[in-house]
N, C-alpha and C positions, 0 to 999 in steps of 0.2 A: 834783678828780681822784681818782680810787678806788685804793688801792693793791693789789696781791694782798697775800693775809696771808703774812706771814714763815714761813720754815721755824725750829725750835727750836736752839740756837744749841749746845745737848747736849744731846743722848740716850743714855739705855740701852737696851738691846736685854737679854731675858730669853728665851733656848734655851738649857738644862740639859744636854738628850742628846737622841739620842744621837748614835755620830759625824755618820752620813750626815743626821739632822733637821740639826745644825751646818753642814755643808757648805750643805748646800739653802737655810740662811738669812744665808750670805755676803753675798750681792749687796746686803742689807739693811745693814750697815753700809756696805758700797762705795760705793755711793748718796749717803748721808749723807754720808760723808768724801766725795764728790762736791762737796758741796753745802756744803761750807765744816766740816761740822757736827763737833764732837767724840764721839765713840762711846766709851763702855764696854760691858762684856757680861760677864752674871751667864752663870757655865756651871760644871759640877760641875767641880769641882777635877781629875776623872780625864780629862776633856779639853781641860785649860786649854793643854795645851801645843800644841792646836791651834789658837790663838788668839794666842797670845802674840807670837809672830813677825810678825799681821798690821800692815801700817805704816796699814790703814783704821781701828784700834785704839788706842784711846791708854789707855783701861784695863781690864782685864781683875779681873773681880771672881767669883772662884774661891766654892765654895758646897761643902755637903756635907750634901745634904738626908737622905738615908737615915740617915746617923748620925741626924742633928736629929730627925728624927721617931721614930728608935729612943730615944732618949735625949732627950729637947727638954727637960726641966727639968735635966740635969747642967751641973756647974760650965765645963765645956768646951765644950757646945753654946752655952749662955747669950753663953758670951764670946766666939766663935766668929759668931754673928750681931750682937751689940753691934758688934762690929767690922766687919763687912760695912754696920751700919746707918751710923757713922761715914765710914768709906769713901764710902758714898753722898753722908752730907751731905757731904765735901771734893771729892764730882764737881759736886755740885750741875748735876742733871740739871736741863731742863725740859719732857720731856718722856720716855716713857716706852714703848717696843712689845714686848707680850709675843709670843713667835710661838711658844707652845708650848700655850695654852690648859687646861692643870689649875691645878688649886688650888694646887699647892705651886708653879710659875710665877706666878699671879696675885697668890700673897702675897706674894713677892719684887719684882715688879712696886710694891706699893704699898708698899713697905718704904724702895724709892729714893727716894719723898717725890715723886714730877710725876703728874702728867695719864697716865691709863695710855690705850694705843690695841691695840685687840686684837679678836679676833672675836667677832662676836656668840655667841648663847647656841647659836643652831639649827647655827651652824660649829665648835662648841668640840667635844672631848671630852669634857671635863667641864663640862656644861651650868651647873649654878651657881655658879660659878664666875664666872662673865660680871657678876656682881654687885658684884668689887670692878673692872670696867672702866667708863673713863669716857667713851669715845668709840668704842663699839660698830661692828665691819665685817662689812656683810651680803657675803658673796662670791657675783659672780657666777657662776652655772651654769654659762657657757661657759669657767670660768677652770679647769683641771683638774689642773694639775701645783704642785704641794706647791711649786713657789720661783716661781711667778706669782701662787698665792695667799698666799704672804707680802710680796711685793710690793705687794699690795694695801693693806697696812697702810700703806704712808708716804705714801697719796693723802691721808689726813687731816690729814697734818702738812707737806704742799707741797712736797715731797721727790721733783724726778725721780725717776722708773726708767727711768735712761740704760743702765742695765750688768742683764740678766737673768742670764745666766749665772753658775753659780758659778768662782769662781777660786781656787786655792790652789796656785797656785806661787809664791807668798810662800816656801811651807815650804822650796825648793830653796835662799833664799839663806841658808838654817842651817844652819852647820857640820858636817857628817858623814862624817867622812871613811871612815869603818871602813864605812858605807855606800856611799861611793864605789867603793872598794875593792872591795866585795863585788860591786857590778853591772858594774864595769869587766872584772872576774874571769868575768862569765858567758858562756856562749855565744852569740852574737845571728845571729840575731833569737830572744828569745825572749818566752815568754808565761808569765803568770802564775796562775796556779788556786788560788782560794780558796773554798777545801771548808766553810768554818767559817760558822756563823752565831749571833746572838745567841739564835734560835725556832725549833726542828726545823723548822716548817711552809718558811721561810726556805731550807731547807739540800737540795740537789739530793745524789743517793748519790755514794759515793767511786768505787762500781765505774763510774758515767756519769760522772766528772772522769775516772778512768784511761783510758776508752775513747776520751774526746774528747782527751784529751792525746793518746795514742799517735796518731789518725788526723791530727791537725795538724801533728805530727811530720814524717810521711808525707808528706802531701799538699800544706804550706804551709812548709814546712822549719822549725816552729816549735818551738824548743827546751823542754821543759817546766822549770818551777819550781817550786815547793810556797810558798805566801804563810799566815800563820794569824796568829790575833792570840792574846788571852789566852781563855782558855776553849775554842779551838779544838784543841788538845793531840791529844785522842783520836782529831779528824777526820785530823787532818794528818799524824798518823802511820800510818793506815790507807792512805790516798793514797801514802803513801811507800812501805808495803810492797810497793804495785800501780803503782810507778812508781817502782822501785830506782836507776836510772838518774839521777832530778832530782834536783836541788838542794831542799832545803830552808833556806827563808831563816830566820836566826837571829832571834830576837823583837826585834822595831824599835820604837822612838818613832815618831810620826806624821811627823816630818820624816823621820828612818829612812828608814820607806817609802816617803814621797815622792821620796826619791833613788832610790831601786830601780825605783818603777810607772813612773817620768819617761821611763826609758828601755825600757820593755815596748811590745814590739808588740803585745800585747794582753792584757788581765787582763779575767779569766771569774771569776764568784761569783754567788751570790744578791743578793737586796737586803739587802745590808749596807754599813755605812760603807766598808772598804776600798775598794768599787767604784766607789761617789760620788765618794771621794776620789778616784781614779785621773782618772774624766771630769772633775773639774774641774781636774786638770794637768794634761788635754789629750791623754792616753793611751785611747786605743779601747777601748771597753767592750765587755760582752756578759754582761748582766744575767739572770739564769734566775728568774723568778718563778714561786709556787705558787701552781696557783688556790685552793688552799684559802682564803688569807689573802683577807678581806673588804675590810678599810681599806686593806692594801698591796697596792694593784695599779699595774699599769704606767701609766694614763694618770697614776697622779697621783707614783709616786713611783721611773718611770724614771731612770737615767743622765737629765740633761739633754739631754747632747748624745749619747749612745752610743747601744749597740744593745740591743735586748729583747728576749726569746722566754719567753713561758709553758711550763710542763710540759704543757700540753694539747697543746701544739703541739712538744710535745718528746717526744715517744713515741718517736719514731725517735732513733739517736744522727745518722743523717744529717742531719734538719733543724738539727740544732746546727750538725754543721761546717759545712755549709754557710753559715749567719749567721755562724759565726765568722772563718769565711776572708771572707767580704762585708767585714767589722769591723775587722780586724787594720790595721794600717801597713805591709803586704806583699803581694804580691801572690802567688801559689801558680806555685812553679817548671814 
């Protein structure tokens, strides 16, 4: 009698960044802790603390590549990865999925000491790279959305994909109360606008966030917010001058925010992490993408479960509110 082959009994999983790649490659550890398996996960120390709280998680292995490569011979990088290397061997993985495909994942990947499983060379961004993988994944063509094609990875290693969607309402049962506080304190129904992005091309204008805020206002009785993260500063303050009325939330940790987006009837942004994060708590999206951007487009790297609109399709500020009133957890008075 033939057996199926075994799933591996620990794995690491290697996504660095950024927030929304993290989110999208959830359901990848979910999975595995599904499936009996112990997960760790190599991710930049700047967003470990979106990790840390996950219970499909049993170690969380913090990285700090930018230093490392600015500095990779100092006495602090050196020790900095000896001890990441260490770490690895006391997880003792046997098995290995990078879902991020550059060099500096690939190395980290074979760092952990298992069998690496990751995409082929013609799926990767960084095409040579595929050279320290050992068990190459051709992705099919019909498969289009960035967390069905990480999914794809654990067919090599016999690992259901029971659970697609991302989840992170983990982050609500972490303590924050000044967070509590702050959204118990808002007006509701309200909605959240996040002007901020990591790529201009990313970032829709403040005066089209002021004008859809005021018309949902209006028309859906939707309270406006101001959401920003770090590097957002400049956007968020400009929104606020054209929307004197909203709250501006104070700068949040990632659970933070999870306590605030949990209860938004809907949160509006580009394709940035905040927005990922929000769909997979389960709060109504309504994602604004550029068609400038090549790689990020909607079919592959939409809200999972929310709502989308192009700026091609957004010339009007009416086709917004309209998708956005569709989207929200309200219905328009």
């Amino acid at each position: 009698m033939t057996h199926a082959p075994a799933p591996p009994s620990r794995l690491v999983i290697v996504r660095l960044s950024s927030m929304g790649d993290i989110v999208h490659a959830l359901p990848l550890a979910e999975n595995a802790h599904r499936a009996g398996i112990s997960v760790g996960w190599v991710v930049e120390k700047t967003y470990a603390g979106l990790l840390e709280s996950n219970p499909a998680i049993s170690a969380v292995f913090p990285a700090d590549t930018r230093r490392w490569r600015r500095a990779p011979l100092s006495a602090r990088s050196r020790g900095e990865i000896r001890r990441l290397r260490g770490a690895f061997r006391s997880f003792g993985a046997d098995a290995v999925i990078d879902a991020q495909g550059l060099w500096k994942s690939a190395l980290l990947a074979r760092l952990a000491g298992a069998p690496v499983v990751s995409l082929g060379a013609a799926d990767r961004r960084e095409r040579t790279s595929s050279l320290l993988v050992d068990r190459p994944v051709a992705l099919d063509p019909g498969v289009e959305h960035v967390v069905d094609q990480n999914l794809s990875l654990l067919g090599p290693l016999h690992i259901p994909a029971a659970v697609r969607a991302p989840d992170a309402r983990y982050l609500l049962s972490v303590a924050r109360e000044d967070a509590d506080r702050l959204a118990s304190g808002l007006q509701r129904p309200f909605a959240l606008f996040h002007p901020g992005a990591t790529r201009t091309e990313k970032a829709w204008g403040e005066a089209e966030y002021a004008s859809l805020a005021l018309e949902l206002s209006e028309r859906a009785g939707l309270f406006p917010v101001i959401s920003w993260g770090p590097g957002d500063e400049t956007r968020a303050g400009r929104l606020a001058k054209l929307l004197p009325d909203a709250p501006r939330l104070p700068l949040l940790d990632f659970a933070g925010l999870a306590h605030v987006a949990a209860h938004a009837a809907l949160f509006v942004g580009g394709d940035t992490g905040p927005v990922h994060l929000a769909d997979a708590l389960g709060t109504p999206t309504l994602a604004l993408f550029s068609p400038s951007s090549r790689r990020n487009v909607p079919a592959r790297n939409r809200p999972y479960n929310g709502t989308w609109l192009s700026y091609d399709q957004a010339s009007e500020i009416e086709a917004v509110v309209t998708k956005a009133i569709s989207a929200a957890r309200c219905a328009a008075p």
